[in-house]
BAVEX-161706 format. One record per residue (C-alpha): residue in one letter; residue number from 1; x, y, z. Coordinates in nm, 3 decimals, padded with zeros to 5 digits. Layout:
<rs>
 r   k       u       v       w
 A NUM       X       Y       Z
...
</rs>
This chain:
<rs>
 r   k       u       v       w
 X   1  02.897  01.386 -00.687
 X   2  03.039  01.614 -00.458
 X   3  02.768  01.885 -00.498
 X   4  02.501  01.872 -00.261
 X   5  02.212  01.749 -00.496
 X   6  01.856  01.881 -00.476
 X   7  01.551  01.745 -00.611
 X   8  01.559  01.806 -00.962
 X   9  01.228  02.019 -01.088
 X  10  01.021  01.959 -01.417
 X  11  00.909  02.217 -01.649
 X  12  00.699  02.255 -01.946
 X  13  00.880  02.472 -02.203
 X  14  00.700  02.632 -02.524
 X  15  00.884  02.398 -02.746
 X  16  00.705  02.069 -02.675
 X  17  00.972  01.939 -02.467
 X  18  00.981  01.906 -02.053
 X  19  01.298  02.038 -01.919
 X  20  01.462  01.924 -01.586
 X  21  01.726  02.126 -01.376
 X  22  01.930  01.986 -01.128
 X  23  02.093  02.231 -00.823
 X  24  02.404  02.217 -00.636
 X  25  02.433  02.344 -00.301
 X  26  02.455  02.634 -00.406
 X  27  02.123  02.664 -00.577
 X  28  02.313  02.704 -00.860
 X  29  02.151  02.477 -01.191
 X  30  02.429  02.186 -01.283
 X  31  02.210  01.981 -01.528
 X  32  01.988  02.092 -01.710
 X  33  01.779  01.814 -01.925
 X  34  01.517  01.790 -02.183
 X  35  01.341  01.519 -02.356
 X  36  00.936  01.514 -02.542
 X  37  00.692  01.577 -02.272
 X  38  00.574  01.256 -02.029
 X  39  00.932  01.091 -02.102
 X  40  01.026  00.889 -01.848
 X  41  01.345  00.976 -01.630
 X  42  01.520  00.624 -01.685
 X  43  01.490  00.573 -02.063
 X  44  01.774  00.680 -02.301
 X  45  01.572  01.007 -02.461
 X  46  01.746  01.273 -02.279
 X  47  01.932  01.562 -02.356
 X  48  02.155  01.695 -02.104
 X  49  02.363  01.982 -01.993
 X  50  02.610  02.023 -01.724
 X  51  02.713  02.351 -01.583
 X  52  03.032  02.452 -01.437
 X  53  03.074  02.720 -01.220
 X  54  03.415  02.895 -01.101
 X  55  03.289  03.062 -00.747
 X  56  02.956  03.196 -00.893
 X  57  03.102  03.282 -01.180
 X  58  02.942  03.010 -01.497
 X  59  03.253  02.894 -01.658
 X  60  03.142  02.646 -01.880
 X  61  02.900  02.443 -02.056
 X  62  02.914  02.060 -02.155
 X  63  02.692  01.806 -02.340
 X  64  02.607  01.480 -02.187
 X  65  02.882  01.258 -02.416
 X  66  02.998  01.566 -02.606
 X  67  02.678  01.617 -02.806
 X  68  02.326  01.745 -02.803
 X  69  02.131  01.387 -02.894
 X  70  01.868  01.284 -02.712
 X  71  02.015  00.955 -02.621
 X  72  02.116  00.998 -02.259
 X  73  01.933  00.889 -01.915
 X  74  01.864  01.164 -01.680
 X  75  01.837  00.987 -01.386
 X  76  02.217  00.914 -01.482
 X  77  02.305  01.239 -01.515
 X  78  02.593  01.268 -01.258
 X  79  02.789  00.983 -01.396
 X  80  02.791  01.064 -01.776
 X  81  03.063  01.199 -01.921
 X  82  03.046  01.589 -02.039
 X  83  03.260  01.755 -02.330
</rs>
């Protein structure tokens, strides 16, 4: 990743779920994940988000292999593929 990664933070959202955002350099969010509260980081129960950005400028956003299952692993985040 060329983005300068920052330690992702957790948060408990009203919906049950714990969400986790990862930051660029820029403090900008690129990932944003969520998965049933207590889920561990490595198993395959993830849905994630990745954020593109065009200067500051959002540009677009992509599912974690080009849906919104929870079937992905967070702490693989960077090396998924987005559509």
């Amino acid at each position: 990743m060329n983005a300068k990664e920052l330690s992702p933070i957790a948060i408990d959202d009203t919906g049950g779920y714990t969400v986790r955002i990862d930051y660029d350099g820029s403090n900008n969010p690129i990932y944003i994940g969520k998965a049933d509260i207590a889920t561990v980081t490595a198993t395959p129960l993830w849905q994630i988000q990745k954020l593109t950005y065009t200067g500051s400028n959002l540009t677009s956003v992509t599912w974690a292999d080009g849906n919104d299952s929870f079937d992905n692993v967070w702490d693989n985040r960077a090396s998924l593929t987005y559509v």
